[in-house]
C-alpha positions as CSV (number, residue, x, y, z in Angstrom):
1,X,114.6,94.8,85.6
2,X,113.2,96.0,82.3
3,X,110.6,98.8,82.2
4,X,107.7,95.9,80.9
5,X,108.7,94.1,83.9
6,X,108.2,97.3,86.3
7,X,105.1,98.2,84.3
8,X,103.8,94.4,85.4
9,X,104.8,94.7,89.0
10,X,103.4,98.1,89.0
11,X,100.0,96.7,87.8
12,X,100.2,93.9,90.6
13,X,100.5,96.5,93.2
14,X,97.4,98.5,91.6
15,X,95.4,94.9,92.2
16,X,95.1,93.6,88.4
17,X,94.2,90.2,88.5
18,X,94.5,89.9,85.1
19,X,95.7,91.5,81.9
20,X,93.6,91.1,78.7
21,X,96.0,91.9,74.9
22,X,96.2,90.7,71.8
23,X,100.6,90.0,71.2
24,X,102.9,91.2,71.0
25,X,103.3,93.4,73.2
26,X,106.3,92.8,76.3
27,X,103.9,94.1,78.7
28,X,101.7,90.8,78.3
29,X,104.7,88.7,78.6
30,X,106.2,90.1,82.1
31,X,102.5,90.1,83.4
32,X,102.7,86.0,82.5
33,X,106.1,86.3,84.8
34,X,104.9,88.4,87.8
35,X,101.9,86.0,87.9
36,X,99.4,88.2,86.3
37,X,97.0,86.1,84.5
38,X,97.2,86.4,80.7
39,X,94.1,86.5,78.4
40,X,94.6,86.5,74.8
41,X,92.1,87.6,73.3
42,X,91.2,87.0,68.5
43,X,90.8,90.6,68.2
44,X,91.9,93.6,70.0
45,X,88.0,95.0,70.0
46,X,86.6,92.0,71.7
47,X,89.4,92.1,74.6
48,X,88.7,95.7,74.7
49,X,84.6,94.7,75.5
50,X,86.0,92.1,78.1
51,X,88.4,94.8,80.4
52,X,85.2,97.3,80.0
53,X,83.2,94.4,81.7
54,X,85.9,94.1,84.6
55,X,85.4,97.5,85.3
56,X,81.8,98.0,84.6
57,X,80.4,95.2,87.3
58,X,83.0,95.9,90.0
59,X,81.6,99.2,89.8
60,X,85.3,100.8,88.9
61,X,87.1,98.6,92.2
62,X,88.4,96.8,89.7
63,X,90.0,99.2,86.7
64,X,90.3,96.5,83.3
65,X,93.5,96.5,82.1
66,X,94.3,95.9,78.1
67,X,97.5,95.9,75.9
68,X,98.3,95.6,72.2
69,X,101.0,95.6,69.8
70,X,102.3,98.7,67.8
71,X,100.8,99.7,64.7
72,X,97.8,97.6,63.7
73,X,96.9,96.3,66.9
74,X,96.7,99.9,68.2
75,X,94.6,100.7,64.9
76,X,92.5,97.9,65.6
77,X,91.2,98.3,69.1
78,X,90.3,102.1,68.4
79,X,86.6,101.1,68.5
80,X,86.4,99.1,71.4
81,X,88.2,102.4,73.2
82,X,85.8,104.7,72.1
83,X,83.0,102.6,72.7
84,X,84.1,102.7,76.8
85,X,84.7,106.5,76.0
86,X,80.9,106.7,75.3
87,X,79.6,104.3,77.8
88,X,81.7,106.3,80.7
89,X,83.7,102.7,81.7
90,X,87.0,103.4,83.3
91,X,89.9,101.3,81.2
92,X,94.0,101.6,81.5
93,X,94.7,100.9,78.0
94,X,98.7,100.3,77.0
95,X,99.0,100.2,73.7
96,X,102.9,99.6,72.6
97,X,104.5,102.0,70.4
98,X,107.0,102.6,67.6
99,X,110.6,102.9,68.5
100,X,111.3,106.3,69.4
101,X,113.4,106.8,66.2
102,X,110.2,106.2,64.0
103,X,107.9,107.5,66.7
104,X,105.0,109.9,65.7
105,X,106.5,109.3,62.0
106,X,104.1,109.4,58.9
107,X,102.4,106.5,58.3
108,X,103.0,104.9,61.7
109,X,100.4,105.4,64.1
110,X,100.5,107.1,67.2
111,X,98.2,106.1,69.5
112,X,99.1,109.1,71.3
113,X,98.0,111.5,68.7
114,X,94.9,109.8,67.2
115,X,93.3,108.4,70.6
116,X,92.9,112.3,72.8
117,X,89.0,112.2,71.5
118,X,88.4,108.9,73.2
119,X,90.4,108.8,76.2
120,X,90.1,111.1,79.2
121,X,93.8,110.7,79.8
122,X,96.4,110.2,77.2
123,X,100.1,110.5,76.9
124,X,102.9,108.6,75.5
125,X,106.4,107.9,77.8
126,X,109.5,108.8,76.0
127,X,112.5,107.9,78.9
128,X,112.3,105.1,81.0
129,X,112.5,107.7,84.1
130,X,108.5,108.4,83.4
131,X,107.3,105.1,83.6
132,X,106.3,105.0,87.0
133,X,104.6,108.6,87.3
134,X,102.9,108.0,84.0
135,X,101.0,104.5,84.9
136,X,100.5,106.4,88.6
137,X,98.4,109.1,86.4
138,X,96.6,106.9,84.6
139,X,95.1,104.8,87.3
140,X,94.4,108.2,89.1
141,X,92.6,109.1,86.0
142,X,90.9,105.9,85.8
143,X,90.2,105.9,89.7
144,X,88.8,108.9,90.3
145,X,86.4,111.7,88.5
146,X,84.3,110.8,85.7
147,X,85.2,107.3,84.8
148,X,86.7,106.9,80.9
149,X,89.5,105.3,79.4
150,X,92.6,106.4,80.4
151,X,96.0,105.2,77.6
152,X,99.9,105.1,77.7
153,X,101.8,104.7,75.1
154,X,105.7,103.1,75.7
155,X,107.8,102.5,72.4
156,X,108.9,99.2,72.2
157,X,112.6,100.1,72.7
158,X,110.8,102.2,76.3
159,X,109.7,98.8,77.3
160,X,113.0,96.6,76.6
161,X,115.4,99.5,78.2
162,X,116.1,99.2,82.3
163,X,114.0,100.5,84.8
164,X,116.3,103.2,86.8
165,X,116.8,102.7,90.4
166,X,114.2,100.7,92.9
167,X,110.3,100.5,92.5
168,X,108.8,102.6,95.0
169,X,105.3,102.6,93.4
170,X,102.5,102.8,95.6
171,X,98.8,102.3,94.4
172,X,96.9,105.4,94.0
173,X,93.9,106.0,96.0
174,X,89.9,106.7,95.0
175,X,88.3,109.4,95.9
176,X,84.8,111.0,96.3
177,X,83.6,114.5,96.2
178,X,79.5,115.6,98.0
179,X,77.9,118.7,96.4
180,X,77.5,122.1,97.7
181,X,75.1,122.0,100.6
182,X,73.2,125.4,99.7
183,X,72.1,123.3,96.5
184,X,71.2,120.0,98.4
185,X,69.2,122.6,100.5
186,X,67.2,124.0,97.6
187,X,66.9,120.3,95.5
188,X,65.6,118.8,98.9
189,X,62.5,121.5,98.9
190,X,62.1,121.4,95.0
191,X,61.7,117.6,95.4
192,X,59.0,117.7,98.4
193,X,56.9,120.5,96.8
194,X,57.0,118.6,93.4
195,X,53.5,117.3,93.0
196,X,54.3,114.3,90.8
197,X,58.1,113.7,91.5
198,X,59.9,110.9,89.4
199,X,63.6,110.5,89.8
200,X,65.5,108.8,86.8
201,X,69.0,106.7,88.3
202,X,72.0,106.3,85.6
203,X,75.5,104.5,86.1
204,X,76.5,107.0,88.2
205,X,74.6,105.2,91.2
206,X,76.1,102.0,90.2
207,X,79.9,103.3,90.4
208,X,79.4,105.1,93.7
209,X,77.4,101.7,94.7
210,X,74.2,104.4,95.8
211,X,71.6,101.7,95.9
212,X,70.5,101.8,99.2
213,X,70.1,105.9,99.3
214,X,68.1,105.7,95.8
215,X,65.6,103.1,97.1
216,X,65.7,105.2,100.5
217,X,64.9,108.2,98.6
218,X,62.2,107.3,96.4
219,X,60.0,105.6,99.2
220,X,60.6,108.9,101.5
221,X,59.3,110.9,98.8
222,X,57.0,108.1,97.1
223,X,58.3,108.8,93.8
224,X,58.5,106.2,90.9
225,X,62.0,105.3,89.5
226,X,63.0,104.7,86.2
227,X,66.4,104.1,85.1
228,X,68.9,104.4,82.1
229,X,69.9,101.4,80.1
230,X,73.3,101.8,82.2
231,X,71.6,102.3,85.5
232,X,69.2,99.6,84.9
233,X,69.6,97.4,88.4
234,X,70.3,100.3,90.2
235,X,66.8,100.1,91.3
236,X,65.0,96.8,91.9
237,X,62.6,96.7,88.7
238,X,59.8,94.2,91.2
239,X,59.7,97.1,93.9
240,X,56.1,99.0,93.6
241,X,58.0,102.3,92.5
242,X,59.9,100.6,89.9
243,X,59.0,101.6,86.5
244,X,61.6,99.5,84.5
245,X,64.3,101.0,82.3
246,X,64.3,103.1,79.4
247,X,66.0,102.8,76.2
248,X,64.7,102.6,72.5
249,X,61.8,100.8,73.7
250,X,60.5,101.1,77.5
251,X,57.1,100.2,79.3
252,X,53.5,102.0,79.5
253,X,53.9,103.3,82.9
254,X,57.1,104.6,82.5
255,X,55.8,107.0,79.1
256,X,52.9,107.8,81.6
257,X,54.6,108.9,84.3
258,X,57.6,110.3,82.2
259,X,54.7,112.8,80.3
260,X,52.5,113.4,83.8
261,X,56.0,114.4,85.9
262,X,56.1,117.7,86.8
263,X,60.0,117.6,88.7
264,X,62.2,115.1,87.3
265,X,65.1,114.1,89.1
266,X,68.2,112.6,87.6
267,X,70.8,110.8,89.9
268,X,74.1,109.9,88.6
269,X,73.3,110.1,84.9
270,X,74.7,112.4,81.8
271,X,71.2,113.1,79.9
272,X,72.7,112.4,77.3
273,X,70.5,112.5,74.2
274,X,71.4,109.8,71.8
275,X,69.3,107.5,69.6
276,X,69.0,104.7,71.6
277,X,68.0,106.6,74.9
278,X,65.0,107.0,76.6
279,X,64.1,111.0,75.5
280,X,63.3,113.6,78.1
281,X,60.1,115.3,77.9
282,X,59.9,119.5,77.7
283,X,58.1,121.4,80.1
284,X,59.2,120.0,82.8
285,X,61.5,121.2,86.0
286,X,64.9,119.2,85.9
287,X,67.3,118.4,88.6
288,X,70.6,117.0,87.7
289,X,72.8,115.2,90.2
290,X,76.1,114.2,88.2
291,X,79.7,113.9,88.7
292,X,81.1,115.9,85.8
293,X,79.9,119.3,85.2
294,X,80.2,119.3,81.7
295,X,76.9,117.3,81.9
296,X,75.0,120.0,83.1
297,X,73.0,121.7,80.4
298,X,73.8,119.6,77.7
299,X,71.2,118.2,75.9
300,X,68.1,119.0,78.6
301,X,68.1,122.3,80.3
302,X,68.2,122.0,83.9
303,X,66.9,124.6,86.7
304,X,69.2,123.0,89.1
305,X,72.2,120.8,89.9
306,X,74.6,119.0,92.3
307,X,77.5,117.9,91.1
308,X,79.2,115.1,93.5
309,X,79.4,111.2,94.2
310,X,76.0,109.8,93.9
311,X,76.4,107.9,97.5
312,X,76.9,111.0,99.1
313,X,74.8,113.6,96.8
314,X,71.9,110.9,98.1
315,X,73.1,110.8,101.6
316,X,72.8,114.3,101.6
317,X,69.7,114.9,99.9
318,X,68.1,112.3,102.7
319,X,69.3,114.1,105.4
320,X,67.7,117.4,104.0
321,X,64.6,115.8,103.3
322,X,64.1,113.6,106.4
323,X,64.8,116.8,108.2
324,X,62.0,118.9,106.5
325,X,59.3,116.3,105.7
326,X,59.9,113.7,108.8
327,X,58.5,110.3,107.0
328,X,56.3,109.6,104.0
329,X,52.9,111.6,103.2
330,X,51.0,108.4,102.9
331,X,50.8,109.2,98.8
332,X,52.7,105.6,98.2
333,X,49.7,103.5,97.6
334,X,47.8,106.1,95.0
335,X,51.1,106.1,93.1
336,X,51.7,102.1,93.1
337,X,47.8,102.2,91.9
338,X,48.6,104.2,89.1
339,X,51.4,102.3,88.3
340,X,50.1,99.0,88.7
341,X,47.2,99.7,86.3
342,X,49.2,100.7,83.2
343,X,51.3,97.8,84.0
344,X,48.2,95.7,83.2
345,X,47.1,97.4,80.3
346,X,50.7,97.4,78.8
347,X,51.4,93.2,79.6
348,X,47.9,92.9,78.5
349,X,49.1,94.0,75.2
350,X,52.5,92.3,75.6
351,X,51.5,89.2,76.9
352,X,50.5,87.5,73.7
353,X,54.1,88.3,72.6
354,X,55.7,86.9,75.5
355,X,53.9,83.6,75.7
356,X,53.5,83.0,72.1
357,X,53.4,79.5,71.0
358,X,54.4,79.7,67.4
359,X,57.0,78.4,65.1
360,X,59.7,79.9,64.1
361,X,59.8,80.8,67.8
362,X,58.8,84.3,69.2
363,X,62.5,85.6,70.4
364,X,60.1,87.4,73.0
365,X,59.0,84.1,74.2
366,X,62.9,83.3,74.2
367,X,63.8,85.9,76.5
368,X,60.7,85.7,78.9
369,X,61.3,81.6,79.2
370,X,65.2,83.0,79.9
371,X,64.0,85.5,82.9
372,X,61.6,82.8,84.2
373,X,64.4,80.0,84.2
374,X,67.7,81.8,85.4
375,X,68.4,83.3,89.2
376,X,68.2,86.6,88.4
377,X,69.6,87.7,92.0
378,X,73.1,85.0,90.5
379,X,73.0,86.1,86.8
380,X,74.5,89.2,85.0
381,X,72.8,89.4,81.6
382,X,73.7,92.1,78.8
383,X,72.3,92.8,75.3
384,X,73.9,93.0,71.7
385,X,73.0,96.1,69.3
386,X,69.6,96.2,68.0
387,X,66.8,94.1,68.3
388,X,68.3,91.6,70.8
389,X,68.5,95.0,73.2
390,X,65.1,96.8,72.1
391,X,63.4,93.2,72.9
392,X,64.9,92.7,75.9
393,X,65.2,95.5,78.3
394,X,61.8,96.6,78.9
395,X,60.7,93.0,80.1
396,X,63.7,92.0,81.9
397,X,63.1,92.4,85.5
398,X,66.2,92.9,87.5
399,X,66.2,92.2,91.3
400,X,70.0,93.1,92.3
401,X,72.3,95.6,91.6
402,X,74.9,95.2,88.4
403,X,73.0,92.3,87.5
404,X,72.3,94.0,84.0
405,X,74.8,95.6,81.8
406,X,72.9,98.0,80.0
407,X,74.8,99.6,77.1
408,X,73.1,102.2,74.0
409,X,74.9,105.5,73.7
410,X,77.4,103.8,70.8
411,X,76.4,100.3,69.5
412,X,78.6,97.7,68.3
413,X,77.3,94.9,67.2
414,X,79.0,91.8,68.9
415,X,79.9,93.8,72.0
416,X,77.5,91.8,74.5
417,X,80.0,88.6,73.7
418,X,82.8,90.3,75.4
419,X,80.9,92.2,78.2
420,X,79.5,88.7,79.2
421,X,83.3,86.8,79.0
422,X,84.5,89.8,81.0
423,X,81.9,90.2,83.6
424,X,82.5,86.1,84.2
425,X,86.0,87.2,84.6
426,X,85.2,89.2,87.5
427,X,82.2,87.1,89.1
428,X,83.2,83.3,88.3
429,X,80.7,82.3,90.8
430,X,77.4,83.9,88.8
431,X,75.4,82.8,85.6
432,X,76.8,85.3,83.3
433,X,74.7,85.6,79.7
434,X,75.1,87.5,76.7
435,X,71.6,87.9,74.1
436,X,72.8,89.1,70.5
437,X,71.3,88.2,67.0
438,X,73.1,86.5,63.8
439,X,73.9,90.0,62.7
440,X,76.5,90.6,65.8
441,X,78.1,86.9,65.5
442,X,79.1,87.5,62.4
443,X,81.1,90.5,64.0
444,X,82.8,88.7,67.2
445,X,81.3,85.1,66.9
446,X,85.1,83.9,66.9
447,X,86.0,84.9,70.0
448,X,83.8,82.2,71.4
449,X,86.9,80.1,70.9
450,X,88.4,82.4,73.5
451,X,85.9,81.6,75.6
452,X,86.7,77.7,75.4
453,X,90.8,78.4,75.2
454,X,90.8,80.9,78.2
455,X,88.1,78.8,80.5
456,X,85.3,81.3,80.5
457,X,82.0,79.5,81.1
458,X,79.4,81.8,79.7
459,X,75.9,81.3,78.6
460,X,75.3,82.8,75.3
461,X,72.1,83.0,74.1
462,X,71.8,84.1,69.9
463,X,68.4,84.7,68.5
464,X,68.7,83.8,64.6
465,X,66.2,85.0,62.4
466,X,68.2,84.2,59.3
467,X,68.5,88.3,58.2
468,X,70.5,91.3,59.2
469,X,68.1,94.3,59.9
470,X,67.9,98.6,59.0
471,X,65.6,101.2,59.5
472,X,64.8,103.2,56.3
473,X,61.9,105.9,56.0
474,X,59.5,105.0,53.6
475,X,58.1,108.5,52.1
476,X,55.9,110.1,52.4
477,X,54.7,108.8,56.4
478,X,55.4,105.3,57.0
479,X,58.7,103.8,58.7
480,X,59.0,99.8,58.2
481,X,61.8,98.1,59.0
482,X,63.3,95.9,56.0
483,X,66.2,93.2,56.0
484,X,68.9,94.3,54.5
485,X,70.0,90.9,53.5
486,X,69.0,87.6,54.2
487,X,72.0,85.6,56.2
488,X,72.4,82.2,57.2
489,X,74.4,79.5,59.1
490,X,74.5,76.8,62.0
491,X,75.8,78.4,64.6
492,X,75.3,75.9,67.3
493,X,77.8,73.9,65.2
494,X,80.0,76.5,65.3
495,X,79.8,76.7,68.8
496,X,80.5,72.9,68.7
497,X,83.7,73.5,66.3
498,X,85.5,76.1,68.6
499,X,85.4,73.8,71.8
500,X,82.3,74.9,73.1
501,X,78.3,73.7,73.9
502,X,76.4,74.1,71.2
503,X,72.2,73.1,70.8
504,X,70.0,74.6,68.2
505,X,66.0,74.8,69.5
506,X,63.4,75.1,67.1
507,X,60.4,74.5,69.0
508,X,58.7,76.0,71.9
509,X,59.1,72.9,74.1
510,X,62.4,73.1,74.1
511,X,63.3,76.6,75.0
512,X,63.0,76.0,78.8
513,X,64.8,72.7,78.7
514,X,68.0,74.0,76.6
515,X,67.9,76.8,78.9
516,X,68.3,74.2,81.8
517,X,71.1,71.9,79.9
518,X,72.9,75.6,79.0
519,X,73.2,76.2,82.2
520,X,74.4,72.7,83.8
521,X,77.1,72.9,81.0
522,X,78.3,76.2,82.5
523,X,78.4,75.2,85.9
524,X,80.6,72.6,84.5
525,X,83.0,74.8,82.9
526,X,81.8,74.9,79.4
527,X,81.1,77.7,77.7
528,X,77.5,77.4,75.6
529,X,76.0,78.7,73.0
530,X,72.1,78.4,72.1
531,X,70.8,79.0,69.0
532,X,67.1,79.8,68.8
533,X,65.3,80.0,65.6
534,X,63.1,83.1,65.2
535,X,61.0,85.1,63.2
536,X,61.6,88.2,61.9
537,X,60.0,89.8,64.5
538,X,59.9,94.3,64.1
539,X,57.7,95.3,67.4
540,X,58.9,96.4,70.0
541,X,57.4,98.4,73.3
542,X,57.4,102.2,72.1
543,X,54.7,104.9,73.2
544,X,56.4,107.9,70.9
């Protein structure tokens, strides 16, 4: 047995359905012949999206597995890696390598060498002997701790030499860490002497699957919930303490409760501060619940921490709680008050947006038609870069876990095409949907052929305005946003030409009704792509 084939059987053992790669690599090929099932993919990035997506809604059960060839196909999928890297999505990347006699050589690339800033584990194998121990560390790495792409490297001459002796590999197991119980203690009392509590949920709740302890935890203490665009769906966004997501853009109650909190709590989440996340107010008392301490203090100073599984930092947190406060104060229906009213002044401004009947069509309107038509509870939906994601996440209202994947702290454009193909990979039985702009076709819009070749029926939704967008600051106060350059094309044609659904909508009458034929198409195994015509729309919900 050669050590590709040992490699595939070892990924079989680990319970990889499938292996997603761009050729040639000999890892792809001995998957096809243990029964693995083979995706090739147009471009290493894109196949690098769809194995985040396997990971990212089975909540890590399921660890995506990609592979490339030596040289430029390792060069190529750097971004897709460091986009995982910054979105915390566990990945076993296997890059092939140069033979060991050119190994590590100037000009060839190492992927060892030039991927240790985006992976949490990497290492290249040099003797057939390690090829065993070095895929059982990386789906240890990928299994357990702070998810993040983990990568092995095997030279192509590795990969065609014999496996020594018999395969004994075993899959690794996951495991879970709870937080010191002196600090549960001391969070639990901070939390029920907190006058206006608010408790902001990130990924970490989805991976440890903590969805019952969050909602348990916010209607003992009767404290609103807001989440990150990764956590978004970790709470249900149409319960009475939900006050949606934040990003770049985010609702009216959420900023008022955000700038009224005097303890905020945040479960399973990094704080990161980046450009497209929601910012943390000063002056405020900050509780951090995370699984890697090199969270804490990072960007917002915090007065105290757990670090630990979110299932269990929760578990533990309820227990202190129920055993100091006994049941809810009766405060639930003042708060829901409060948040019900800025709810109505905020769609009251919104509203005209939403249900605009114009032409070009409002890509609001789109989107709000979209949440009104699909079964939210039996659809995942993700965003692209941009305005497709500032538009969208503050009005989506999401009713089940990891039926949102919410992305921002790196943004490729052309990434929601992959997350959606992937996430279908791993839920063939739900309505998966990807909303992106002309801007981000232009970057992946070719892999919707993969879409039709591989038999992945997703709904993809593209909002064309005819124009690419940027930010500039206009001295000396203003900031307008101004097209960069005015694009154009037919992209439901394009659709058509790949193998796929295609249907351009122009008017408003139409929006629900494509929506409907989008979706019988899928259900029929078709992949489909609808084109809505926009304007140029620049609002979006921000109370900085």
């Amino acid at each position: 047995m050669k050590v590709a084939r040992a490699i595939a059987e070892m990924l079989k053992r680990e319970g990889v359905e499938f292996i997603i790669g761009y050729p040639v690599n000999p890892i792809i090929e001995a998957c096809a012949e243990a029964d693995i099932r083979t995706i090739i993919v147009r471009q290493e990035r894109i196949g690098l999206h769809m194995a985040d997506a396997v990971s990212r809604s089975t909540c890590g059960e399921k660890i995506g597995v990609f592979a490339m060839q030596h040289g430029p196909g390792s060069e190529n999928a750097f971004g897709g890696v460091a986009q995982a890297y910054g979105d915390s999505v566990p990945l076993v990347v296997l890059p092939a390598g140069y033979p060991r006699a050119r190994t590590n050589v100037d000009p060839n690339f190492s992927s060892l060498l030039n991927y240790q800033h985006v992976t949490k584990w990497c290492e290249q194998v040099t003797v057939p002997e390690a090829a065993a121990d070095a895929i059982r560390r990386a789906f240890t790495q990928a299994r357990n701790g702070r998810p993040r792409p983990v990568l092995v490297e095997f030279p192509t001459d590795v990969l065609a030499a014999d496996f020594p002796g018999e395969l004994t590999y075993r899959p690794v197991p996951r495991t879970r860490s709870a937080p010191d119980p002196l600090a549960v203690r001391e969070v639990a009392r901070v939390l029920i002497d907190a006058e206006r509590p608010l408790i902001y949920a990130g990924q970490g709740v989805h991976y440890a699957r903590a969805w019952a302890g969050l909602r348990e935890l916010a209607e003992l203490l009767e404290a609103p919930v807001t989440t990150s665009l990764q956590g978004k769906s970790a709470f249900p966004e149409n319960h009475p303490l939900s006050l949606g997501s934040g990003g770049r853009s985010y609702s009216k109650q959420l900023h008022h409760f955000l700038q009224q909190a005097d303890v905020i709590f945040g479960i399973g989440c990094s704080f990161s501060v980046t450009t497209y996340g929601l910012s943390m107010p000063t002056g405020k008392v900050y509780i951090q619940a995370t699984l890697d301490p090199l969270d804490l203090n990072k960007d917002v100073p915090v007065e105290y921490a757990l670090i630990g599984d979110a299932a269990l930092t929760l578990d533990a947190l309820l227990a202190e709680v129920r055993a100091r406060l006994g049941r809810p104060r009766g405060r639930q229906a003042e708060v829901v008050r409060e948040i019900e009213a800025k709810k109505a002044e905020w769609m009251s401004e919104w509203t005209p947006r939403l249900t605009a009947d114009e032409k070009p069509l409002s890509p609001y309107r789109v989107l709000w038609d979209l949440l009104h038509t699909v079964d939210r509870a039996n659809t995942i939906v993700t965003h692209d870069a941009g305005s497709p994601r500032d538009q969208i996440s503050p009005f989506w209202e999401t009713v089940a876990p990891m039926t949102y994947l919410g992305w921002g702290k790196t943004t490729q454009l052309g990434y929601g095409l992959g997350l959606a193909m992937g996430a279908k990979l791993a839920h063939p039985d739900k309505l998966c949907v990807n909303v992106w702009g002309d801007a981000a076709i232009g970057f992946t819009g070719m892999d919707f052929e993969t879409a039709a070749r591989e038999r992945i029926p997703i709904l993809s939704v593209l909002l064309n305005n005819f124009s690419m967008a940027i930010e500039l600051k206009v001295m000396p106060v203003s900031t307008e946003k101004y097209r960069s350059t005015d694009i154009s094309g037919n992209y439901a044609d394009l659709a058509r030409s790949l193998g796929c659904y295609g249907e351009r909508v122009a008017d408003v009458g139409e929006i629900v009704p494509a929506i409907k034929r989008g979706i019988e198409q899928t259900e029929q195994g078709h992949p489909v792509l609808l084109e809505f015509i926009t304007s140029k729309e620049v609002a979006i919900s921000t109370y900085a």
